[in-house]
PQR file with spaces between the fields and no chain letter, atoms N, CA, C, O and H, PARSE charges and radii, in Angstrom:
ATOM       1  N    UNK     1      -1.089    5.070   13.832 -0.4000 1.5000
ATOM       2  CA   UNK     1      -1.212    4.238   12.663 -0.0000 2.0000
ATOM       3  C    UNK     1      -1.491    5.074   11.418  0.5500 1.7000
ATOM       4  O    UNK     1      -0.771    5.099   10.419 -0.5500 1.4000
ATOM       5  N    UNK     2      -2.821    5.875   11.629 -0.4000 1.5000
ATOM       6  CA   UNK     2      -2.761    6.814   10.238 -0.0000 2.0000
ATOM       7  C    UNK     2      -1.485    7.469    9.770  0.5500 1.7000
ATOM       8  O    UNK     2      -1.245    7.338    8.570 -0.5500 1.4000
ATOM       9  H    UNK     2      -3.405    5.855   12.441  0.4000 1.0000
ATOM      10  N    UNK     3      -0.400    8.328   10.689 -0.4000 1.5000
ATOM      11  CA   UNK     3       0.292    9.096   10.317 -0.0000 2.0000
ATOM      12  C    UNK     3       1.265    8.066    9.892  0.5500 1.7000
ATOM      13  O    UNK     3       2.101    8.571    9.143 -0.5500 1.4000
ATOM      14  H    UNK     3      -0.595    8.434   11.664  0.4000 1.0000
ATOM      15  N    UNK     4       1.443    6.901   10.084 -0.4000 1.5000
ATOM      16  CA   UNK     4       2.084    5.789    9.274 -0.0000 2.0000
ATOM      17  C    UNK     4       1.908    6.003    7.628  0.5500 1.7000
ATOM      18  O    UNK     4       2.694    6.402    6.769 -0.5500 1.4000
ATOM      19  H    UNK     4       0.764    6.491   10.692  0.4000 1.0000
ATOM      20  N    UNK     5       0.427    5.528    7.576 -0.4000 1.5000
ATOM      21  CA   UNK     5       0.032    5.578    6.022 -0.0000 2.0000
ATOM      22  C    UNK     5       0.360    6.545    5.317  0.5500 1.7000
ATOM      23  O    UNK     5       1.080    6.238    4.366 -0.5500 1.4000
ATOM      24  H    UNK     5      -0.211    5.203    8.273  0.4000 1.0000
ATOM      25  N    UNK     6       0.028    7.944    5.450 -0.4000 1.5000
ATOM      26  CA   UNK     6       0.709    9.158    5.624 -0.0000 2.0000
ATOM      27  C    UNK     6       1.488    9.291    4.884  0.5500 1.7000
ATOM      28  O    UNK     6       1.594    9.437    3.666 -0.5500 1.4000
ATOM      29  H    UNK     6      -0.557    8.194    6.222  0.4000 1.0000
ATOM      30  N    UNK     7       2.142    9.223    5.819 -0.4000 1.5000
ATOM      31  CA   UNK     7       3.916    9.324    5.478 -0.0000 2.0000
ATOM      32  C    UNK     7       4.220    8.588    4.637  0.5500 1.7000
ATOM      33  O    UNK     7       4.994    9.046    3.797 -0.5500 1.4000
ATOM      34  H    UNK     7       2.056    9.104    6.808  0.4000 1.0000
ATOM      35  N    UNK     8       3.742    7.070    4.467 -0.4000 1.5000
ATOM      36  CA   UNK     8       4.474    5.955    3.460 -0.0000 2.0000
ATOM      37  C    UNK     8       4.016    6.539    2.286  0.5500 1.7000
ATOM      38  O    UNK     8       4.758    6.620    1.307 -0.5500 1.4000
ATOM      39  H    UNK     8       3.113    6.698    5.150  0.4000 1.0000
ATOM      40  N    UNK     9       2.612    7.049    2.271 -0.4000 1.5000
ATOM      41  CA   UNK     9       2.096    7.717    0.955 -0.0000 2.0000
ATOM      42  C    UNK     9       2.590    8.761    0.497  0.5500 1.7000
ATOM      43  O    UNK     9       2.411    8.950   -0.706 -0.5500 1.4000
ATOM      44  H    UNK     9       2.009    6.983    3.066  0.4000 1.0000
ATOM      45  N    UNK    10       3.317    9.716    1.222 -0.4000 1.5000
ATOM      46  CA   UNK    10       3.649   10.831    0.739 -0.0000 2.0000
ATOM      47  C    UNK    10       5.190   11.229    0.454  0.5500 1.7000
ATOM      48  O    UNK    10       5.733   12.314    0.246 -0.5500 1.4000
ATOM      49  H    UNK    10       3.463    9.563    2.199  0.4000 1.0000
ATOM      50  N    UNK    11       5.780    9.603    0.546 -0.4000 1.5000
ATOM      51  CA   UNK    11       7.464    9.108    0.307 -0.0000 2.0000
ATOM      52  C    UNK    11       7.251    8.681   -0.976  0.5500 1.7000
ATOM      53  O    UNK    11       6.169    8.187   -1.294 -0.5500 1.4000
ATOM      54  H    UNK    11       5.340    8.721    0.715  0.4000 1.0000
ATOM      55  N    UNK    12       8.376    8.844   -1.942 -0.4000 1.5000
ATOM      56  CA   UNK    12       8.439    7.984   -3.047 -0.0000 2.0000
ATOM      57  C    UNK    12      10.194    8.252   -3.272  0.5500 1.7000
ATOM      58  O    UNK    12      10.880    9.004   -2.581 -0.5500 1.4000
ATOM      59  H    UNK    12       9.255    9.245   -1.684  0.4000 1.0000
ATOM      60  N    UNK    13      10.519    7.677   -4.065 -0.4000 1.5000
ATOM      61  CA   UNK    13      11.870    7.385   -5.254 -0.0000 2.0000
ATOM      62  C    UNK    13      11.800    8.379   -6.136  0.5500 1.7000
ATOM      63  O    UNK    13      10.610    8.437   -6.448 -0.5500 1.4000
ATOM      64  H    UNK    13       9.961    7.066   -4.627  0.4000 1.0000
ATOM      65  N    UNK    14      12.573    9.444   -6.896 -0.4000 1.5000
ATOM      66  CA   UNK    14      12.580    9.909   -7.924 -0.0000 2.0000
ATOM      67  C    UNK    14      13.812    9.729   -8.678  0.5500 1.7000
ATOM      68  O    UNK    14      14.435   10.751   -8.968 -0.5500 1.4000
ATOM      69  H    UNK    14      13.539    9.397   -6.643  0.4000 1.0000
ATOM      70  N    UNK    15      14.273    8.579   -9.049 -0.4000 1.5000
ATOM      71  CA   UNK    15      15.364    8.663  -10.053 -0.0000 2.0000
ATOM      72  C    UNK    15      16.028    9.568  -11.278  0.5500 1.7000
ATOM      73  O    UNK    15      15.347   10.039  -12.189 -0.5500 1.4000
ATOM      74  H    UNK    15      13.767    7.749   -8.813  0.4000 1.0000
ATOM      75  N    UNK    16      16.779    9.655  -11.214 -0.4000 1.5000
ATOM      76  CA   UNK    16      17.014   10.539  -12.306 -0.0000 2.0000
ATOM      77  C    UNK    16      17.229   10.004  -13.509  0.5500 1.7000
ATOM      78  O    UNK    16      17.663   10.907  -14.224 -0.5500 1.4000
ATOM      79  H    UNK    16      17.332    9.272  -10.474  0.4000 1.0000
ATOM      80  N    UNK    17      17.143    8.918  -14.153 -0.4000 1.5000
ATOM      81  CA   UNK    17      16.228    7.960  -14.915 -0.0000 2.0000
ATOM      82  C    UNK    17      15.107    7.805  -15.476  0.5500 1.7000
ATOM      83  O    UNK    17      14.671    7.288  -16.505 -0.5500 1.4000
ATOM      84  H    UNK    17      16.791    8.185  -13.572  0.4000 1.0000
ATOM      85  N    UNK    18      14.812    8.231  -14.794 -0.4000 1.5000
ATOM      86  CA   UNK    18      13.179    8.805  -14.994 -0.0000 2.0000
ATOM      87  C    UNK    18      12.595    9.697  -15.457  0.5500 1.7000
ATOM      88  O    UNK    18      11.627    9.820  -16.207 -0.5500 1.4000
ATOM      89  H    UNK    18      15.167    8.650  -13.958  0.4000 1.0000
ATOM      90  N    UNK    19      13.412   10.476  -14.838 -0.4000 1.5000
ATOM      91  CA   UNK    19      13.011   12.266  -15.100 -0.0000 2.0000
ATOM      92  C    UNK    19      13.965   12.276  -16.650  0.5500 1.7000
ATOM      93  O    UNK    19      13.819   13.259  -17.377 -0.5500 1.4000
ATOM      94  H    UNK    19      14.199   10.376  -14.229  0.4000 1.0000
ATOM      95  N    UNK    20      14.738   11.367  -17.008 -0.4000 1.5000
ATOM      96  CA   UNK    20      15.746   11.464  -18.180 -0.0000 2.0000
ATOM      97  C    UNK    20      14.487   11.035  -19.118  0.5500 1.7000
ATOM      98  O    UNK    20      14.217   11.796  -20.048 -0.5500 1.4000
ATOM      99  H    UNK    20      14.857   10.569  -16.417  0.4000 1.0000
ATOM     100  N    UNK    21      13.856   10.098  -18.969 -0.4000 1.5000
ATOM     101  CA   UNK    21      12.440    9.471  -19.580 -0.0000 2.0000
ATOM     102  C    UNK    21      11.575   10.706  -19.990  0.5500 1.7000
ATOM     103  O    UNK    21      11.457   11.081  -21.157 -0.5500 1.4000
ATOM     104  H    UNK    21      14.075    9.480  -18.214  0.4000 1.0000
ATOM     105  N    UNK    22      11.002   11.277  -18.951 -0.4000 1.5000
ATOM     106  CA   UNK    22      10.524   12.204  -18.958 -0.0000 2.0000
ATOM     107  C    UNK    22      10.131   13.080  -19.374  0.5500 1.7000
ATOM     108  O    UNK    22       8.976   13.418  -19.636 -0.5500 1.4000
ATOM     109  H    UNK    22      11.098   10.972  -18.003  0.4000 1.0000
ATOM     110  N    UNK    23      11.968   14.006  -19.587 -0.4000 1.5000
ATOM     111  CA   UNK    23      12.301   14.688  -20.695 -0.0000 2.0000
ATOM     112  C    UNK    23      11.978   14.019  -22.063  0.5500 1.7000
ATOM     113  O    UNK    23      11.334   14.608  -22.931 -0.5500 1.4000
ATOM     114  H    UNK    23      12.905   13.731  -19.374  0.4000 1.0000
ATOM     115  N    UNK    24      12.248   13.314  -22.143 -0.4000 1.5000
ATOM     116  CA   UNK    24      12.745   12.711  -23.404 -0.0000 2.0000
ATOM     117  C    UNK    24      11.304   12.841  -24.071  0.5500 1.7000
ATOM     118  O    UNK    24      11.100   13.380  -25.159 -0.5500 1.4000
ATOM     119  H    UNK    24      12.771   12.835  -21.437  0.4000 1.0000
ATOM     120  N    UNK    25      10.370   12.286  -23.282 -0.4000 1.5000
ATOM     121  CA   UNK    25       8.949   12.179  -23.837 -0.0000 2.0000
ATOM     122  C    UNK    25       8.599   13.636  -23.696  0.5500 1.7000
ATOM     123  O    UNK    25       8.602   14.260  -24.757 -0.5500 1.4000
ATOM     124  H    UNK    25      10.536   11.848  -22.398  0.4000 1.0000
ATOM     125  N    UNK    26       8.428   14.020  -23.072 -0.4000 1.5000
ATOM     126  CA   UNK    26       8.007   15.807  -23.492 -0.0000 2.0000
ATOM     127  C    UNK    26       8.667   16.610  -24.666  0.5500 1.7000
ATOM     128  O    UNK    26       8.105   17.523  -25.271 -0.5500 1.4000
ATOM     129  H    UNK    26       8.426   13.514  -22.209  0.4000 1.0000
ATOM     130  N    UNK    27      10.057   16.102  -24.932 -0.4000 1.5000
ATOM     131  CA   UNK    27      10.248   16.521  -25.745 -0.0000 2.0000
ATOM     132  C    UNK    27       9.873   15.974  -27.317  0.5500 1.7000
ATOM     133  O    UNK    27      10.045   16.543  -28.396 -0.5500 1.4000
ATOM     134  H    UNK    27      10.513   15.360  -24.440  0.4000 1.0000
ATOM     135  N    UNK    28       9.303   14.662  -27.010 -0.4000 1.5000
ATOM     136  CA   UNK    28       8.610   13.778  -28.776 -0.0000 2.0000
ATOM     137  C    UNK    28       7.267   14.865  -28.399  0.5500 1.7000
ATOM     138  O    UNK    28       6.681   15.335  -29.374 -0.5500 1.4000
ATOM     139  H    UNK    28       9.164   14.200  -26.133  0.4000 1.0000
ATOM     140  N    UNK    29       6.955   15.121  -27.501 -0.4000 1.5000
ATOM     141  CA   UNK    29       5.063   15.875  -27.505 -0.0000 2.0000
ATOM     142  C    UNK    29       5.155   17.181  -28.022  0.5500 1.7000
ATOM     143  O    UNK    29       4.120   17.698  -28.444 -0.5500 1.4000
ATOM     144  H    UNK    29       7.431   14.739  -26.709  0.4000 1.0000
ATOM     145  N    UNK    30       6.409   17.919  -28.068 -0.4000 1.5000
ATOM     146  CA   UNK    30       7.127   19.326  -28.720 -0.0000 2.0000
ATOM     147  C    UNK    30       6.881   18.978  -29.765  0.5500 1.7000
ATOM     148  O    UNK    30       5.934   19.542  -30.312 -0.5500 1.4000
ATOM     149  H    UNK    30       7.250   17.499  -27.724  0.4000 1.0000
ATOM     150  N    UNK    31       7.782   17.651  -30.688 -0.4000 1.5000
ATOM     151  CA   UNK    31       7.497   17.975  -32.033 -0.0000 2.0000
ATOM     152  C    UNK    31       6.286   17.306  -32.500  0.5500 1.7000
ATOM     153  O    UNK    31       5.945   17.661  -33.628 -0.5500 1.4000
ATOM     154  H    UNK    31       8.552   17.193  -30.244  0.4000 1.0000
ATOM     155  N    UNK    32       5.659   16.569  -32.024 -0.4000 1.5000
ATOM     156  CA   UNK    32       4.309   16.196  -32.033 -0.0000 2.0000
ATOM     157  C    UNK    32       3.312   17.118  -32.524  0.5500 1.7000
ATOM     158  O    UNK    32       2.794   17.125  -33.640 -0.5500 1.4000
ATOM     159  H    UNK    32       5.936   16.280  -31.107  0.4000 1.0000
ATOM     160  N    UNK    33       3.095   17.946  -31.489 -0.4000 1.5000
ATOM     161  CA   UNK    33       2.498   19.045  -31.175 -0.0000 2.0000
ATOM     162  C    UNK    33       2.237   20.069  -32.504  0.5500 1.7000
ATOM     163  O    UNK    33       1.226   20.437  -33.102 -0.5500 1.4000
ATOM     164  H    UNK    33       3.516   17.940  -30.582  0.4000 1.0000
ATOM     165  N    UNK    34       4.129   20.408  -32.689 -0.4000 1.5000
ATOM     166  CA   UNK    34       4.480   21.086  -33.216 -0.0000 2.0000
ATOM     167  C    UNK    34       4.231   21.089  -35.132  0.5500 1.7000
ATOM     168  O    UNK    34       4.004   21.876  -36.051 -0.5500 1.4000
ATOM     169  H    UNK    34       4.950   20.109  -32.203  0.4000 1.0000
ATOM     170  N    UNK    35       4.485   19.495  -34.852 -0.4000 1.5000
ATOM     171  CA   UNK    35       4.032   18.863  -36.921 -0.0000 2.0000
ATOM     172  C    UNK    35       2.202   18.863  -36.686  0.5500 1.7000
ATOM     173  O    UNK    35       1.597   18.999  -37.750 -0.5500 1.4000
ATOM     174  H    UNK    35       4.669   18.856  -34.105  0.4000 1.0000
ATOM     175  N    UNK    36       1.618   18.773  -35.861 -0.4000 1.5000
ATOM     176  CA   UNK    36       0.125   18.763  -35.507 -0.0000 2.0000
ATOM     177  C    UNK    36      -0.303   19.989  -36.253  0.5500 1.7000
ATOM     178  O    UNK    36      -0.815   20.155  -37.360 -0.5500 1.4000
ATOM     179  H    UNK    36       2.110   18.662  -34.997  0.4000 1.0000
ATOM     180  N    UNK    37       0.084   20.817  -35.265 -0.4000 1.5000
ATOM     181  CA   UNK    37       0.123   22.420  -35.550 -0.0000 2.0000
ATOM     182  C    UNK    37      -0.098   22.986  -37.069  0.5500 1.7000
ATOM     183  O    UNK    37      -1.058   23.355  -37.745 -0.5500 1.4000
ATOM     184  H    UNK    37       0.500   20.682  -34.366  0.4000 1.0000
ATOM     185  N    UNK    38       1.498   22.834  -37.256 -0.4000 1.5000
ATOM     186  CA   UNK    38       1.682   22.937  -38.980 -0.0000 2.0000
ATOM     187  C    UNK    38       0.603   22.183  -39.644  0.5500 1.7000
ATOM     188  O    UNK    38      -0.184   23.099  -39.885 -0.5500 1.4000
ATOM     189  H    UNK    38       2.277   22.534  -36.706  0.4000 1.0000
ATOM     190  N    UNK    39       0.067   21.131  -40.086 -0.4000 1.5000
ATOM     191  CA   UNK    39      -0.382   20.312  -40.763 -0.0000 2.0000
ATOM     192  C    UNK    39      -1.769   21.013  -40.776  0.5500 1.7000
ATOM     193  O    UNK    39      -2.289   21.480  -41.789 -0.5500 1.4000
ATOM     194  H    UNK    39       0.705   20.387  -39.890  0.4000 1.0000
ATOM     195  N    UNK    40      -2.436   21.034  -39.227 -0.4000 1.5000
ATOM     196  CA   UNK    40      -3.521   21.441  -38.973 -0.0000 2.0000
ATOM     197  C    UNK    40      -4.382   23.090  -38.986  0.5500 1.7000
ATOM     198  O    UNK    40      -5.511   23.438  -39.330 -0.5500 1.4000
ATOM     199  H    UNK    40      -2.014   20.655  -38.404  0.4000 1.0000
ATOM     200  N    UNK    41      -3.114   23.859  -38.390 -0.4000 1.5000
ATOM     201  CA   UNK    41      -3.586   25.029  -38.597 -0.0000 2.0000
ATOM     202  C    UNK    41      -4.264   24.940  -37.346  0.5500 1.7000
ATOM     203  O    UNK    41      -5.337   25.534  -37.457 -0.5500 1.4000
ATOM     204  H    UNK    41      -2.197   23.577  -38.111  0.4000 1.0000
ATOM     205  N    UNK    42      -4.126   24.500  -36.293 -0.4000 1.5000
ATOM     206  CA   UNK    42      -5.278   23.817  -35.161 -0.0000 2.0000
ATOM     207  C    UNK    42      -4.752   25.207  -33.863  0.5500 1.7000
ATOM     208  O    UNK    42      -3.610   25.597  -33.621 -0.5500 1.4000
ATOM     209  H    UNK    42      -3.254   24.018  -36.204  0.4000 1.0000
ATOM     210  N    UNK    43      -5.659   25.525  -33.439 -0.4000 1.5000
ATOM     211  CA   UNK    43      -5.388   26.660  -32.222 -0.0000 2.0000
ATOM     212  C    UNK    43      -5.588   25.591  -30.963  0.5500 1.7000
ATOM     213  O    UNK    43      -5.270   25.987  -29.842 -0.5500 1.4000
ATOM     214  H    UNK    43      -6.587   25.209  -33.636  0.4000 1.0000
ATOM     215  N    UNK    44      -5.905   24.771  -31.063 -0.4000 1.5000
ATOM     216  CA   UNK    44      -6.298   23.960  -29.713 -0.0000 2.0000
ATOM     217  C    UNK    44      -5.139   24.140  -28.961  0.5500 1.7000
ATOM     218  O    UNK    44      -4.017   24.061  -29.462 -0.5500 1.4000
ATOM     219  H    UNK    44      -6.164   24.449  -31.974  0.4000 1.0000
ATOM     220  N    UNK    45      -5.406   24.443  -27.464 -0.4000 1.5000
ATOM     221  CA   UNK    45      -4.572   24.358  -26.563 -0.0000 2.0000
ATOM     222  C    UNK    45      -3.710   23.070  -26.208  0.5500 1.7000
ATOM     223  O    UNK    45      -2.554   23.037  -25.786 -0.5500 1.4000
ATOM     224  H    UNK    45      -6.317   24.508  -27.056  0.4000 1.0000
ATOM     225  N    UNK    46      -4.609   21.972  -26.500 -0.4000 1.5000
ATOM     226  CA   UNK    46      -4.621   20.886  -26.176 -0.0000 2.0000
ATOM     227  C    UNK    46      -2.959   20.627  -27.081  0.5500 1.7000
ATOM     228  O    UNK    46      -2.153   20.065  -26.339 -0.5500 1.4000
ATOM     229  H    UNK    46      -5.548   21.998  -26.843  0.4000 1.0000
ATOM     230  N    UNK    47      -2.510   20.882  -28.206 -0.4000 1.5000
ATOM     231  CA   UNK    47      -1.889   20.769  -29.105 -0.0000 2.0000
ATOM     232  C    UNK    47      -0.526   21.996  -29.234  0.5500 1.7000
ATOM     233  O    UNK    47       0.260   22.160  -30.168 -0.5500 1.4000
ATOM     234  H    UNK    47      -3.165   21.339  -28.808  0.4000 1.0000
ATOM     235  N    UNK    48      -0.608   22.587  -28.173 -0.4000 1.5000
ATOM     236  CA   UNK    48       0.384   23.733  -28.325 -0.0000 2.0000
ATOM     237  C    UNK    48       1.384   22.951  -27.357  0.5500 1.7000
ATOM     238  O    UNK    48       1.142   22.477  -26.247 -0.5500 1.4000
ATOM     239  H    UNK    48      -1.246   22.454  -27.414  0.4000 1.0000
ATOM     240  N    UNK    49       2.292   22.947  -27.911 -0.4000 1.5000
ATOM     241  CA   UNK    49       4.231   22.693  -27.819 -0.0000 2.0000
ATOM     242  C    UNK    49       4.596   23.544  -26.670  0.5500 1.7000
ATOM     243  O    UNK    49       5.231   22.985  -25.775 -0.5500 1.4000
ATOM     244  H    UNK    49       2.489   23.332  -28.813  0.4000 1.0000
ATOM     245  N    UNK    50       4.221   25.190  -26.486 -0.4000 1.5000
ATOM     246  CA   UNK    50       5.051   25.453  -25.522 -0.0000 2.0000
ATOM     247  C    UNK    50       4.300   25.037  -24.132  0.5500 1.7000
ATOM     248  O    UNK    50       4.691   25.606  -23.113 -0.5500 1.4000
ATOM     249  H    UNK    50       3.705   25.644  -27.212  0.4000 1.0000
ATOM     250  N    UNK    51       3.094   23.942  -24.010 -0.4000 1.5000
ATOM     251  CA   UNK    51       2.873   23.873  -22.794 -0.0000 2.0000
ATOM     252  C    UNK    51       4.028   22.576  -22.242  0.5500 1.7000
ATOM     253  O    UNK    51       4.289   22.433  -21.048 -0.5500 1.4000
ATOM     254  H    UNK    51       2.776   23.479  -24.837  0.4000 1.0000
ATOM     255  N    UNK    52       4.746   21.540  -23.538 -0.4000 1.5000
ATOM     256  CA   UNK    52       5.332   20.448  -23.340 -0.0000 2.0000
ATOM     257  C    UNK    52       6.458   20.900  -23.031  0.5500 1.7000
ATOM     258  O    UNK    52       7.249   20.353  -22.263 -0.5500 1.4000
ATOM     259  H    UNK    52       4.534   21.656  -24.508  0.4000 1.0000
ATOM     260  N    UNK    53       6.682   22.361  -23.841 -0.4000 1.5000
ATOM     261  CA   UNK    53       8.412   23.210  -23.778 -0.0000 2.0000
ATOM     262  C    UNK    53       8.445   23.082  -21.927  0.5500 1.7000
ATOM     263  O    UNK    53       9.210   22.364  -21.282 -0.5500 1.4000
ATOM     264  H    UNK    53       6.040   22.806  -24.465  0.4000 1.0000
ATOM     265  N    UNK    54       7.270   24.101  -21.318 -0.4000 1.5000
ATOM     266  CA   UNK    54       7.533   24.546  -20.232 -0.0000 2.0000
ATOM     267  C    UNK    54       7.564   22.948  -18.927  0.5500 1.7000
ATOM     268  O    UNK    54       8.229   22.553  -17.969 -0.5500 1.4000
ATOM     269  H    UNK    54       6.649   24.684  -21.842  0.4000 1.0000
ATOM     270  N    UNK    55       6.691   22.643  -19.529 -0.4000 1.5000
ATOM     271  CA   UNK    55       6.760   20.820  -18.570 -0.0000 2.0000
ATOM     272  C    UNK    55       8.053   20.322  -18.660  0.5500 1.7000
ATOM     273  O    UNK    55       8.493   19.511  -17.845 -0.5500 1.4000
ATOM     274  H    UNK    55       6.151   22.964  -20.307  0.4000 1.0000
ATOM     275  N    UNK    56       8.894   20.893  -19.896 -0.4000 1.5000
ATOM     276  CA   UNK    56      10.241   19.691  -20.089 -0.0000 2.0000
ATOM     277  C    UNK    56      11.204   20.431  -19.285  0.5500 1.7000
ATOM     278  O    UNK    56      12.000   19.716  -18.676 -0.5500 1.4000
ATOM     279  H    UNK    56       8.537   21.551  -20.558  0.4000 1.0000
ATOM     280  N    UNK    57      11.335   21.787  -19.124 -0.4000 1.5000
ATOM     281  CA   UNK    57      12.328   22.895  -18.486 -0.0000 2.0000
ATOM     282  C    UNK    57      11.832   22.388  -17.265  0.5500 1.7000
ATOM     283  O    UNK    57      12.647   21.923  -16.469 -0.5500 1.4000
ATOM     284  H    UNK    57      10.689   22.368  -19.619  0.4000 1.0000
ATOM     285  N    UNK    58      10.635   22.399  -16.988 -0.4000 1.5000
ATOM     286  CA   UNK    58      10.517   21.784  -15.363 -0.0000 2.0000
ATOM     287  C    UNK    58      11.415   20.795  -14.870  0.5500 1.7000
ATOM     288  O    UNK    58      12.253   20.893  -13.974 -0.5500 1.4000
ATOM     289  H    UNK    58       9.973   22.776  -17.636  0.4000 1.0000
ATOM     290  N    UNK    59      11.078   19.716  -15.675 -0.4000 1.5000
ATOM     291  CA   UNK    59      12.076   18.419  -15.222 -0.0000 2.0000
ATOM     292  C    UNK    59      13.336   18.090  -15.434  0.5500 1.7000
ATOM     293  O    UNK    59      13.957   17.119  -15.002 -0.5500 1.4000
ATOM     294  H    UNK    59      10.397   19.637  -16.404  0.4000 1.0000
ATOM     295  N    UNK    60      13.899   19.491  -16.558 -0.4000 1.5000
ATOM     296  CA   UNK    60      15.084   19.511  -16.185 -0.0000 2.0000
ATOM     297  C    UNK    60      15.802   20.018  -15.050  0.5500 1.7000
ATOM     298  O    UNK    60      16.964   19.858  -14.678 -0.5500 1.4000
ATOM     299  H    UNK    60      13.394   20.280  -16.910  0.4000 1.0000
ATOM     300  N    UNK    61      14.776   20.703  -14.561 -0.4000 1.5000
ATOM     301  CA   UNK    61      15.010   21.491  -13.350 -0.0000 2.0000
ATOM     302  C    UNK    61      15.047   20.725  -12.372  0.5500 1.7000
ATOM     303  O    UNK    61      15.846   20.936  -11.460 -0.5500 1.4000
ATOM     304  H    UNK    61      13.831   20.833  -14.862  0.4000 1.0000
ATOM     305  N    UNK    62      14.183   19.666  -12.353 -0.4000 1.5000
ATOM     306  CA   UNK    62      14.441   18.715  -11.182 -0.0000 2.0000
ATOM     307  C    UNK    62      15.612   18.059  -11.405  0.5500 1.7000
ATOM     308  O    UNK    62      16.446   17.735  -10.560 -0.5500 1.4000
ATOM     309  H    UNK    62      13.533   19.494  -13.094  0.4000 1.0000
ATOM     310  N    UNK    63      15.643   17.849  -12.774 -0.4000 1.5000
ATOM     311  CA   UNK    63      16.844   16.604  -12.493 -0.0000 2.0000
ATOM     312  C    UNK    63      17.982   17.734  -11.673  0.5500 1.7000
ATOM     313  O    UNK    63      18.317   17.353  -10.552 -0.5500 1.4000
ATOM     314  H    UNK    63      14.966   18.113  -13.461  0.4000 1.0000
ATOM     315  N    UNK    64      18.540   18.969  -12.110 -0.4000 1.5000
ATOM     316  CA   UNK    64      19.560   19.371  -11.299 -0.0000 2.0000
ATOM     317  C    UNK    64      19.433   19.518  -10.516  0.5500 1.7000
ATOM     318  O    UNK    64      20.458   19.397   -9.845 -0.5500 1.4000
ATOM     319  H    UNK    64      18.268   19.279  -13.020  0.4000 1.0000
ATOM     320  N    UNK    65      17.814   20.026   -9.514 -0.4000 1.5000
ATOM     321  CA   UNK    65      18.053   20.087   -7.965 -0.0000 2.0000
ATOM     322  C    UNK    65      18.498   18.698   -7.797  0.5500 1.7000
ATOM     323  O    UNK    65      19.589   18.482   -7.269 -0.5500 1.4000
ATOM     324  H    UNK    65      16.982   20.124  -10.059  0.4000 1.0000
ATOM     325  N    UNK    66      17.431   17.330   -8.370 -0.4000 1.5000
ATOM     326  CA   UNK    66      18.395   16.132   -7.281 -0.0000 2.0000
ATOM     327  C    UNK    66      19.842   15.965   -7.632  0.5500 1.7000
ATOM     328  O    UNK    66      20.671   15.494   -6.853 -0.5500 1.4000
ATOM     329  H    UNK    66      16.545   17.505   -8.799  0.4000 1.0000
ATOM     330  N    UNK    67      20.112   16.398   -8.913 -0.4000 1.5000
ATOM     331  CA   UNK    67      21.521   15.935   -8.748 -0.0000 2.0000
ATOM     332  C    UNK    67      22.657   17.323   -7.578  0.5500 1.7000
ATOM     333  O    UNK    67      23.750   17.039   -7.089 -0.5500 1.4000
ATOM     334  H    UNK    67      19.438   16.781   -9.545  0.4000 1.0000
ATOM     335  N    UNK    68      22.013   18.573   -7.439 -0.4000 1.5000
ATOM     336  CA   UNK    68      22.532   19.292   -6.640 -0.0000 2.0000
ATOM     337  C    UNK    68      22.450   18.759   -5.246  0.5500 1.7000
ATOM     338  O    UNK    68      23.474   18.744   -4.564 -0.5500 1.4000
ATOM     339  H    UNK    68      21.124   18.803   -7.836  0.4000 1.0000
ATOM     340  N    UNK    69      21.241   18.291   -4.735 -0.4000 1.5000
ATOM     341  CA   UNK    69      20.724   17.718   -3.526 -0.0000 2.0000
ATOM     342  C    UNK    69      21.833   16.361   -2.933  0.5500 1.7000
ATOM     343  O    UNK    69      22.546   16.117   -1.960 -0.5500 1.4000
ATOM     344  H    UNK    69      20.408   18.304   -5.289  0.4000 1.0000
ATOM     345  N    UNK    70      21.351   15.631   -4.431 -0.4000 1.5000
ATOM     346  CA   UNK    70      21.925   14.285   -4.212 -0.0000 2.0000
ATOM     347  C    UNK    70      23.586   14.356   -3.604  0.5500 1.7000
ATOM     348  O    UNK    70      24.184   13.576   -2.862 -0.5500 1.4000
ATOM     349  H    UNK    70      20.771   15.830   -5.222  0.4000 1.0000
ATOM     350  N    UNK    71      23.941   15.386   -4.133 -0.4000 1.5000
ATOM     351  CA   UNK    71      25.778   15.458   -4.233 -0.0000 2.0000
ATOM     352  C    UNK    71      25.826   15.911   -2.533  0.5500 1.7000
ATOM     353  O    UNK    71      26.738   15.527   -1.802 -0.5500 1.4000
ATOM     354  H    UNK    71      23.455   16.019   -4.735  0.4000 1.0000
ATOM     355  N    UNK    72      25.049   16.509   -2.203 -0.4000 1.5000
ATOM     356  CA   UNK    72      25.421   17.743   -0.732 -0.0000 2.0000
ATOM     357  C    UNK    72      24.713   16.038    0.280  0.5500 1.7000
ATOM     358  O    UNK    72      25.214   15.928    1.399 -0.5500 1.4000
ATOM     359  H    UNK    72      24.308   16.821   -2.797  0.4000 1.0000
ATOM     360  N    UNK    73      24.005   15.254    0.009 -0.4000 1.5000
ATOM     361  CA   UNK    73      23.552   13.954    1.182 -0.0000 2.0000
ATOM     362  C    UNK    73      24.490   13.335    1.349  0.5500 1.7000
ATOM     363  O    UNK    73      24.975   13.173    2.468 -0.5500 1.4000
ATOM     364  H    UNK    73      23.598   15.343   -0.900  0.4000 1.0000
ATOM     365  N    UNK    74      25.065   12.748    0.077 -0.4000 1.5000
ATOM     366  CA   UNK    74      25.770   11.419   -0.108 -0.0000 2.0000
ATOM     367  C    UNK    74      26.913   11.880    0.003  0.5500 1.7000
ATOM     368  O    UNK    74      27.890   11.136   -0.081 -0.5500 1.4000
ATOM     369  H    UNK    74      24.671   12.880   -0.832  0.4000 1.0000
């Protein structure tokens, strides 16, 4: 029974829809970030762009493994 729960918990959906979302929003937190920056003069980490740059290259990265993945299942 546990390794039921498990497993159901550790399954999900990742659309590539999503990850299109995703991007999209990491990339408004780039220029966010980025007009923050300018305006502020602000060193906060919290506020630096290339941590949203490197999060958004991530998920583009996913989207091509699933779409590489997706093509070699189906």
């Amino acid at each position: 029974m546990q390794e039921s729960i498990c497993a159901d918990a550790a399954s999900f959906d990742l659309h590539p829809n999503n990850l299109t979302a995703c991007v999209a929003e990491a990339n408004e937190c780039i220029k966010l970030c980025s007009a923050k920056r300018s305006t502020e003069n602000s060193a906060d980490k919290q506020f630096d762009p290339e941590n949203y740059a490197i999060l958004k290259g991530e998920l583009k990265f996913f989207q091509i493994l699933i779409a590489v993945l997706g093509s070699m299942w189906f």
